[in-house]
VEXDREN-2710 file (C-alpha; in Angstrom, 1 decimal):
% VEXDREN-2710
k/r/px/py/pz
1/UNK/11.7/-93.6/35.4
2/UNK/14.8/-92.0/34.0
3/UNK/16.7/-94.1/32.0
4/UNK/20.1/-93.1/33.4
5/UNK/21.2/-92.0/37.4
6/UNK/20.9/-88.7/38.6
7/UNK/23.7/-87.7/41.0
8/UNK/21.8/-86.5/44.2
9/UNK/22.4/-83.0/45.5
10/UNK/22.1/-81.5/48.8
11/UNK/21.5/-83.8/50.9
12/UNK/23.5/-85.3/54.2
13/UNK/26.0/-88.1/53.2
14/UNK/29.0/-89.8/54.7
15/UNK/32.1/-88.9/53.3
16/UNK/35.2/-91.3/52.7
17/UNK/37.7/-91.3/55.4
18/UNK/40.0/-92.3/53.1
19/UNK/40.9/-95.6/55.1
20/UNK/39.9/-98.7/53.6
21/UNK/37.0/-97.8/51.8
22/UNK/35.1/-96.4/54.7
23/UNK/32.9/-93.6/54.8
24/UNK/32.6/-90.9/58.0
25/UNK/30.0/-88.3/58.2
26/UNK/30.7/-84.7/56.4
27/UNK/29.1/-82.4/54.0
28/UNK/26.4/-82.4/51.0
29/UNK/27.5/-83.7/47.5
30/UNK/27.9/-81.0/44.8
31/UNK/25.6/-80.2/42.2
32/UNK/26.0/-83.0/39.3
33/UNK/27.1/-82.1/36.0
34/UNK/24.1/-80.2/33.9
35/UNK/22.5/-82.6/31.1
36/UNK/21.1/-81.6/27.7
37/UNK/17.5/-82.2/27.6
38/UNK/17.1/-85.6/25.8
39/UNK/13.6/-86.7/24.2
40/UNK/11.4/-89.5/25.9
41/UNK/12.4/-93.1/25.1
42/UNK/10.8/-93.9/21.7
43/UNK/10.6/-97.6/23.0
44/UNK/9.6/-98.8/26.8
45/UNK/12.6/-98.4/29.3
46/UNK/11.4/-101.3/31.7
47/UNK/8.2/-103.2/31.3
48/UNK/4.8/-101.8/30.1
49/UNK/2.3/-103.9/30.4
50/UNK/0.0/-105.5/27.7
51/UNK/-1.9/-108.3/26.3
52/UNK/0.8/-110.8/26.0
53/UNK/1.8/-110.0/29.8
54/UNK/-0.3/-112.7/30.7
55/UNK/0.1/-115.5/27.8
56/UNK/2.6/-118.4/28.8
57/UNK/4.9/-119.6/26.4
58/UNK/4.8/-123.3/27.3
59/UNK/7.9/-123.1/28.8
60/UNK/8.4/-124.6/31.9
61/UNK/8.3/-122.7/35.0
62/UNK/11.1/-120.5/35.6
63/UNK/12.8/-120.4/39.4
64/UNK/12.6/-116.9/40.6
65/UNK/12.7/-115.1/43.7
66/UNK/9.2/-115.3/44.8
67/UNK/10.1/-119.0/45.4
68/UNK/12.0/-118.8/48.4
69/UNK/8.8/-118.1/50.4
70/UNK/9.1/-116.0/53.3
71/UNK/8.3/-112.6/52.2
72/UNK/7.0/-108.8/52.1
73/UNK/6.3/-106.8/49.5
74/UNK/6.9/-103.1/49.3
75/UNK/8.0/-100.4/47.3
76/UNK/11.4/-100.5/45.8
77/UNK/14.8/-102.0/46.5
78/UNK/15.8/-99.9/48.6
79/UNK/13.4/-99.8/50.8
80/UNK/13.8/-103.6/51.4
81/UNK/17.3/-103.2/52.0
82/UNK/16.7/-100.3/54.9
83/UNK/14.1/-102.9/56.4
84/UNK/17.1/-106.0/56.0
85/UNK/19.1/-103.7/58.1
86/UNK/16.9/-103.1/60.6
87/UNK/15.6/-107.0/61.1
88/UNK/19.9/-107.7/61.1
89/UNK/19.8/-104.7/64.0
90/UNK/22.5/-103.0/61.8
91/UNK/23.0/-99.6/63.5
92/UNK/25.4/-97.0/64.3
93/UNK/29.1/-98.0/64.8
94/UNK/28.0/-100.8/62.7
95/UNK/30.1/-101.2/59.9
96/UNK/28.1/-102.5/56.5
97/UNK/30.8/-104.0/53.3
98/UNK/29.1/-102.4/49.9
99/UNK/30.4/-103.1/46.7
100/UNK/32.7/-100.1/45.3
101/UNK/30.2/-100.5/42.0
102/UNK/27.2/-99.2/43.0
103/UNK/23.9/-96.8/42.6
104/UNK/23.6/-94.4/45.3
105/UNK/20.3/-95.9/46.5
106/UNK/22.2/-99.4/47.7
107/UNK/23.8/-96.7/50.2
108/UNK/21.5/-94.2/51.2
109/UNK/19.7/-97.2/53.4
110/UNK/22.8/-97.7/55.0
111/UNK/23.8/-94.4/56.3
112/UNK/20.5/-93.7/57.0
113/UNK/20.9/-97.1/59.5
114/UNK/23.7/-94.9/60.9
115/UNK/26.3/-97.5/59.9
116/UNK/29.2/-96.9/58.1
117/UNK/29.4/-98.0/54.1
118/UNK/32.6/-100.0/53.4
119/UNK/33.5/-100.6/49.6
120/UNK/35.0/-103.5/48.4
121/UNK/36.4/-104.3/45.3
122/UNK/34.9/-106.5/42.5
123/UNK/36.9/-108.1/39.4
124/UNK/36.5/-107.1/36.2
125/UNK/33.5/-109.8/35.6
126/UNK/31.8/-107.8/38.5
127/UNK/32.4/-111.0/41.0
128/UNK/33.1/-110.3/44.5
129/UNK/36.6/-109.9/45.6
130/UNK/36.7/-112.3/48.7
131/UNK/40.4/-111.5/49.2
132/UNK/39.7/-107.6/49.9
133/UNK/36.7/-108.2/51.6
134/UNK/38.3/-110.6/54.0
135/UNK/41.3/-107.6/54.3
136/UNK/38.3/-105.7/55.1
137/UNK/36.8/-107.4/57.7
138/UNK/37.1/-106.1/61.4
139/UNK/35.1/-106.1/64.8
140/UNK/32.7/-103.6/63.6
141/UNK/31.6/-105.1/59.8
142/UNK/28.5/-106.8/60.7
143/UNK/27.4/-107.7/57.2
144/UNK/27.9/-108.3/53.4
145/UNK/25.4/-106.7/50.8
146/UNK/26.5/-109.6/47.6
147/UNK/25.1/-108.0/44.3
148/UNK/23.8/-109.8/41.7
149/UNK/24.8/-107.5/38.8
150/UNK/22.4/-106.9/35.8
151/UNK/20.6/-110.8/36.4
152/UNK/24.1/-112.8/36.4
153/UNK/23.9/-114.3/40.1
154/UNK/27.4/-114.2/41.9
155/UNK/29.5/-117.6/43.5
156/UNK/26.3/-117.3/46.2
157/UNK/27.1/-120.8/47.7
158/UNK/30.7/-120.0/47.6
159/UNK/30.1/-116.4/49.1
160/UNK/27.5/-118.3/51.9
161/UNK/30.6/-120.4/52.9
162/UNK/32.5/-117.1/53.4
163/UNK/30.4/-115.6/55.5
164/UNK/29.4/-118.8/57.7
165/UNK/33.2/-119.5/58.2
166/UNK/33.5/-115.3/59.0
167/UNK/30.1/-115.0/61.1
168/UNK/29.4/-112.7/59.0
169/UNK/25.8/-111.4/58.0
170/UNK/24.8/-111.3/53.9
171/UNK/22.3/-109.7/52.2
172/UNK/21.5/-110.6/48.7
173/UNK/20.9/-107.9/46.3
174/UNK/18.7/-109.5/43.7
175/UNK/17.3/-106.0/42.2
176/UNK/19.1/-106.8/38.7
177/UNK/18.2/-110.4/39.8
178/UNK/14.8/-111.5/40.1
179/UNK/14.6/-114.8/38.0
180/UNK/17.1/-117.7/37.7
181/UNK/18.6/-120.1/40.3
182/UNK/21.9/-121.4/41.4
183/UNK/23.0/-125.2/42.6
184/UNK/19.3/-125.6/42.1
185/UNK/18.4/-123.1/44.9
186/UNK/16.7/-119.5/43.5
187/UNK/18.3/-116.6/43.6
188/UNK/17.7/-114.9/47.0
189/UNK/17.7/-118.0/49.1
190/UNK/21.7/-118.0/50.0
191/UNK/21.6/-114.5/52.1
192/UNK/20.6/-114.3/55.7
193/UNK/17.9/-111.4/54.3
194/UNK/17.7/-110.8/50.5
195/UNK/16.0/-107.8/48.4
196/UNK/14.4/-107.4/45.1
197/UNK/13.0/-104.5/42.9
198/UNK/10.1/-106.4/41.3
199/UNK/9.7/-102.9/38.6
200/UNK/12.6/-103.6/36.9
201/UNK/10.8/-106.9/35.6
202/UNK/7.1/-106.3/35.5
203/UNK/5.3/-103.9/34.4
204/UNK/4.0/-101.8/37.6
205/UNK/5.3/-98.8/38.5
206/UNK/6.3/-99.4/41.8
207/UNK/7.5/-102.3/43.9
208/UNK/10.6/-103.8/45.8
209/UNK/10.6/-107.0/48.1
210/UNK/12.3/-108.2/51.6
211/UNK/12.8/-112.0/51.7
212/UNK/14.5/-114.6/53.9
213/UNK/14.7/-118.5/53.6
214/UNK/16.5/-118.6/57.2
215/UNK/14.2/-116.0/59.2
216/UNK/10.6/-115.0/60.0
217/UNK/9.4/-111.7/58.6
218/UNK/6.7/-111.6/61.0
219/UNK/7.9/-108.5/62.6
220/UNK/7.6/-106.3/59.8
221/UNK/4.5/-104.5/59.8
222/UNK/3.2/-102.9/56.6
223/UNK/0.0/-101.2/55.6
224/UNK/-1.1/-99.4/52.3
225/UNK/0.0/-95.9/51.5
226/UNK/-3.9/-94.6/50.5
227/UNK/-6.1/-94.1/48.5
228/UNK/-3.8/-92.1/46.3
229/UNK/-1.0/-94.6/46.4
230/UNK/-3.4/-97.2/44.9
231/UNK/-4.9/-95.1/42.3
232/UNK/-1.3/-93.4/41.3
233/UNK/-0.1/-96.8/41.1
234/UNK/-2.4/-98.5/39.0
235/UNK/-3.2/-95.8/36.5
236/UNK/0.3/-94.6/35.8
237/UNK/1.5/-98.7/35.5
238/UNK/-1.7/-98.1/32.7
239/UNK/-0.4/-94.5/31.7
240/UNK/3.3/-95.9/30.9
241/UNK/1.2/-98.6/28.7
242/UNK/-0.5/-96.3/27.0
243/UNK/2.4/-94.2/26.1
244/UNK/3.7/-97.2/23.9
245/UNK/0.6/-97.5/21.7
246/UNK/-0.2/-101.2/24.1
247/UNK/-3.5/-101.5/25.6
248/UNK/-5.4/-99.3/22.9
249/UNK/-9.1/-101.0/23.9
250/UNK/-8.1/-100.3/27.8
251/UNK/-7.2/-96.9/27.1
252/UNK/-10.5/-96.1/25.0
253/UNK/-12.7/-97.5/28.0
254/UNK/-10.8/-95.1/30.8
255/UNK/-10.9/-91.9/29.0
256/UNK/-12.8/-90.5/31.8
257/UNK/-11.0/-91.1/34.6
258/UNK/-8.2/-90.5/32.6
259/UNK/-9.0/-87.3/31.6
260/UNK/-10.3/-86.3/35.0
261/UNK/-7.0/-87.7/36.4
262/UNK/-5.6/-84.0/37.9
263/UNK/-8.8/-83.4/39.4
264/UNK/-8.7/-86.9/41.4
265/UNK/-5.2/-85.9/42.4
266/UNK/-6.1/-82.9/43.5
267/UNK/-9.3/-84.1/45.6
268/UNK/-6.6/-86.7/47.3
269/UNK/-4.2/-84.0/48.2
270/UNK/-6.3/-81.9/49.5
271/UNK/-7.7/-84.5/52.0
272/UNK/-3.9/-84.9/53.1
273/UNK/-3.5/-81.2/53.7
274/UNK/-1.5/-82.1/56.9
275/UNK/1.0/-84.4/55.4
276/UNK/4.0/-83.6/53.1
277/UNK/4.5/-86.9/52.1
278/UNK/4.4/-88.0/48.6
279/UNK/1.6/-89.9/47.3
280/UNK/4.6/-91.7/45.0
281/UNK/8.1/-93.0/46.4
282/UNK/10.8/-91.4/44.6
283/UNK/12.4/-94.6/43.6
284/UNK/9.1/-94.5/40.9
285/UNK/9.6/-91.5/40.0
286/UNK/13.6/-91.8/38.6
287/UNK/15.3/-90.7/41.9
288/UNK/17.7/-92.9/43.7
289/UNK/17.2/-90.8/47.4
290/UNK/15.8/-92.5/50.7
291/UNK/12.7/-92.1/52.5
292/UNK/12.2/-93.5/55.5
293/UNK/8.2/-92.7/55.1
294/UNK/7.7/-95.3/53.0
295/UNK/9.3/-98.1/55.4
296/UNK/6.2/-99.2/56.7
297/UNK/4.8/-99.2/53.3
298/UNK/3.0/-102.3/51.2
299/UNK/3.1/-102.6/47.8
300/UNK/-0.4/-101.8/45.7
301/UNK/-2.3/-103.7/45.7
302/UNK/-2.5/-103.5/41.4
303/UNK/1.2/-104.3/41.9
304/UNK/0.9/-107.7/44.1
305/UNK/-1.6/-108.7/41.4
306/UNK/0.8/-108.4/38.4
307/UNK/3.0/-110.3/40.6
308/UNK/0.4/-113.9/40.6
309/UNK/-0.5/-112.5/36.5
310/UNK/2.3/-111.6/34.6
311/UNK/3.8/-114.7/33.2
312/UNK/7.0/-115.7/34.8
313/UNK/8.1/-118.3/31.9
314/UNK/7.2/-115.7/28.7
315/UNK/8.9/-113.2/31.0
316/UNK/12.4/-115.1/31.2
317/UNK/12.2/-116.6/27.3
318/UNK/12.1/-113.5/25.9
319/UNK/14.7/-111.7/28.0
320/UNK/17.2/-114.7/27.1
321/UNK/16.2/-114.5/23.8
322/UNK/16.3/-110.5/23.3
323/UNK/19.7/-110.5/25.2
324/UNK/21.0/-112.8/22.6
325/UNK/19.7/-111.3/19.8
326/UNK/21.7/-108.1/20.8
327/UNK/24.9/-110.3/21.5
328/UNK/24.9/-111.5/17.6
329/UNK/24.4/-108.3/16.3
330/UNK/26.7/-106.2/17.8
331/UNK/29.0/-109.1/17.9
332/UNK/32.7/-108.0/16.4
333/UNK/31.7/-104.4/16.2
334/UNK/34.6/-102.2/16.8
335/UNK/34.8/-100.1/20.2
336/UNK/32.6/-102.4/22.2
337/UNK/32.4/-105.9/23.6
338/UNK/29.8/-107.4/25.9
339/UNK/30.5/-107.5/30.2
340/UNK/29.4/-110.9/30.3
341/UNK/30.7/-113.2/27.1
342/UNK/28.5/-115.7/27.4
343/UNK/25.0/-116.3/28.7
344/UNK/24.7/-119.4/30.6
345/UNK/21.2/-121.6/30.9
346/UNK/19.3/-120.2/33.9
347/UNK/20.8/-116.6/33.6
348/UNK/17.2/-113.8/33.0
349/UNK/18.9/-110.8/32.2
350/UNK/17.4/-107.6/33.3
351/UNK/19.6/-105.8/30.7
352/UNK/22.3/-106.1/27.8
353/UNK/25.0/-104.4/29.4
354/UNK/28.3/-103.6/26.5
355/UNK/31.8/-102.2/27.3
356/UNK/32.1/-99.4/25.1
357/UNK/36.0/-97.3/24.3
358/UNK/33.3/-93.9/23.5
359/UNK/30.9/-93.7/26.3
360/UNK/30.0/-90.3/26.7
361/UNK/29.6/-89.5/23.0
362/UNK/28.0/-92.9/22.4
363/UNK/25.4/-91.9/25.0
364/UNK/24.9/-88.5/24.2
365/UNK/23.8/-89.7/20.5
366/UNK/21.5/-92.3/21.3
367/UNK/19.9/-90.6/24.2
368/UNK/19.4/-87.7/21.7
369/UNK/18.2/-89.9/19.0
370/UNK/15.8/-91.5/21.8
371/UNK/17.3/-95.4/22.7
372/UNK/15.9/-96.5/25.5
373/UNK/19.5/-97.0/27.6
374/UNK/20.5/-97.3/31.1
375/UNK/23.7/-96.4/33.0
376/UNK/24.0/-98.3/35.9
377/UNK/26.7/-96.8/38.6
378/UNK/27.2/-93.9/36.4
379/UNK/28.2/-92.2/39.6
380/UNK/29.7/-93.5/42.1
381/UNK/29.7/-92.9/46.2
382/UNK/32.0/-89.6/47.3
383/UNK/36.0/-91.0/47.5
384/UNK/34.8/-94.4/45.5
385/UNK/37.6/-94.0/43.0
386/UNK/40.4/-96.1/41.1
387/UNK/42.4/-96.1/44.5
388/UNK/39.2/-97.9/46.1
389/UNK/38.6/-99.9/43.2
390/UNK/39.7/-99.6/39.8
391/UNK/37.4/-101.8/38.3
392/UNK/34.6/-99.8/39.7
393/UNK/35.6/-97.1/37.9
394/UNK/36.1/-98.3/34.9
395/UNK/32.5/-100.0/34.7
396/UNK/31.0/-97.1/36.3
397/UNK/32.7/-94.8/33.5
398/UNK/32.2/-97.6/30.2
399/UNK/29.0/-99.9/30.6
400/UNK/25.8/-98.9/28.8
401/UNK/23.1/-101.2/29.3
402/UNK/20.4/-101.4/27.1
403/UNK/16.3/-102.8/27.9
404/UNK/16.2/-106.1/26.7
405/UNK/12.5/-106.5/28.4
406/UNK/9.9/-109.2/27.5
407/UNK/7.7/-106.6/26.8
408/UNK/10.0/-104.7/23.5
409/UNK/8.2/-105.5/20.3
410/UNK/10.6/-107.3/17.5
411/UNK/10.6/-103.8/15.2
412/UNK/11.4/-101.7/18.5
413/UNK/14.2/-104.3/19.1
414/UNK/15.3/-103.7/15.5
415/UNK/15.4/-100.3/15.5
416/UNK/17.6/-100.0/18.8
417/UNK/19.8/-102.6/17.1
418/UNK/20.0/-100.2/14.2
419/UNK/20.3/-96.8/15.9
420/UNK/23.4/-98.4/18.6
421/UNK/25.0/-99.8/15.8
422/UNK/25.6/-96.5/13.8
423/UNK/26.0/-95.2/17.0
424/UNK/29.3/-97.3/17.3
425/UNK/30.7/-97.4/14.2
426/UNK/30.5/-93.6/13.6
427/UNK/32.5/-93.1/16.9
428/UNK/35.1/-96.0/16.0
429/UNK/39.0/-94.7/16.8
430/UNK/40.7/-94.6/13.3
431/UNK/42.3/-97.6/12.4
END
């Protein structure tokens, strides 16, 4: 997975109309701006798995997600979100509200619905605004995607009241949100249907989930994706591992089928001859398109095991406690401040996410120096802009959010402390 968004190119989109936020259909997107080549992360971007995946803490269980029950599990986000759409018969001349601070993959579901993306603006804090969304609000919205930005839940009993008082439909974006709970509910149980993407917090390589506390998910089918699916799945989760020097003893006793690993692939593809489907969603492989062929799609079955292994309590500890670790020391520095100022009890982050006055040349020297570092929203729906929301803009243009995983060893912690505080200070404005 890359560790920043790729704008996509050539491919059908709906084009702001200019009114109100909403989009109409019109042409491709232009080619995005040409990167330097960066090195590899020198720590793990998101989750690798180990040892200590599996070890408790002795903390007590921590409220997540897979608590509100009713569920499926497939392979990203976004494919969860096309599937909310279709169980909330979302369609076209169905209007959908989106927030205006966004990755292109919370909207690619939605066109491809046929319904029409309206943004609406968030605050500063990244909470909903309620008063545009209510200006927004006409006989064709049908429903409400609420994010949960970077694990810090929204109002979610306030929005619930919102949309029962509005008859409006919401659907919970919990993909930055997997852990934590609200009013003593967990996350995902306040919207009508309400999505995960379970890879930003274990270590698999793939897998998203569709929930509901208020509806049966009976009606959505899913089956595996084959043989290759499997076996891509579970040996690149083991692959990523690898990569960052975890699992040494695993990796000794799989040299064979490791190194026989192209010859397996191509055995598999040739038996799919017929096909040009991917044996891997894109959303696995760093992209942020759609495809459809992977609607009716489980998750592995390696995946749904991490899911009852990996601990959930170690998992939430050591988030907190790598997200405040970064807080103290980059506390004060000049140029930057953190987008949340606190972090309250029950809050899992799924990243450190700092307000920087430098971003481009702060990003360009720690991606070159290899800092594991994400850019959430870097680019921004066609016609999202400060007009639509200015606050959009500006996070989409400032935030860098770096891994603050519960799988980052203390001295890869250090390091990235190190490496983003030179970073800073040698792009400071002159006092």
């Amino acid at each position: 997975m890359d560790t920043h968004e790729k704008q996509p190119v050539n491919r059908a989109v709906h084009h702001p109309a200019g009114v109100g936020g909403a989009a109409a259909p019109g042409l491709a997107l232009a080619a995005p701006p040409v990167r330097p080549e960066y090195p590899a992360a020198h720590a793990p971007v998101k989750p690798v798995l180990s040892f200590a995946s599996f070890l408790t803490r002795g903390a007590p269980p921590v409220p997540s997600i897979l608590d509100v029950g009713n569920a499926k599990l497939v392979t990203s986000g976004r494919i969860a979100i096309a599937l909310a759409l279709r169980e909330m018969k979302v369609g076209p001349g169905d209007c959908v509200l989106v927030p205006a601070f966004h990755c292109a993959s919370m909207i690619e579901p939605v066109t491809w619905a046929g319904a029409i993306p309206v943004f609406y603006r968030i605050k500063a804090d990244t909470s909903v605004d309620l008063d545009d969304v209510a200006a927004k609000i006409d006989g064709n919205v049908k429903v409400i995607m609420v994010t949960n930005y970077f694990g810090f839940p929204q109002d979610l009993s306030g929005i619930r009241a919102f949309c029962d008082s509005r008859g409006l439909l919401m659907l919970e974006d919990c993909a930055h949100c997997f852990l934590g709970q609200q009013q003593g509910r967990p996350v995902g149980s306040y919207g009508d249907y309400a999505i995960a993407s379970s890879m930003k917090f274990y270590p698999i390589y793939e897998g998203g989930m569709l929930l509901s506390a208020r509806h049966s998910l009976a009606p959505v089918a899913l089956h595996s994706g084959g043989i290759g699916f499997e076996a891509k799945a579970a040996l690149n989760a083991l692959e990523d591992s690898f990569q960052y020097g975890r699992l040494g003893l695993v990796k000794a006793l799989l040299w064979l089928p490791l190194a026989s690993k192209d010859l397996l692939w191509r055995s598999i593809k040739a038996r799919k001859i017929t096909t040009t489907q991917s044996m891997v969603p894109g959303s696995s492989e760093g992209g942020f398109s759609f495809d459809p062929a992977w609607l009716d799609k489980r998750s592995s079955l390696f995946s749904r095991w991490m899911l009852k292994l990996v601990s959930r309590s170690r998992m939430g500890a050591l988030r907190r406690q790598n997200y405040l670790k970064f807080a103290a020391a980059l506390a004060g520095l000049p140029g930057c401040r953190p987008l949340f100022a606190t972090l309250p009890e029950g809050v899992f982050p799924w990243v450190f996410p700092l307000i920087t006055d430098h971003p481009q040349t702060v990003f360009h020297t720690l991606k070159s120096q290899g800092v594991p570092i994400i850019r959430f929203g870097e680019y921004l729906w066609p016609g999202v802009d400060a007009t639509v929301c200015v606050n959009s803009v500006e996070l989409s243009r400032c935030v860098m959010s770096f891994s603050c995983h519960q799988e980052l060893r203390g001295k890869e912690l250090d390091w990235m402390i190190i490496k983003i505080k030179d970073a800073l200070l040698s792009h400071r404005s002159p006092s």
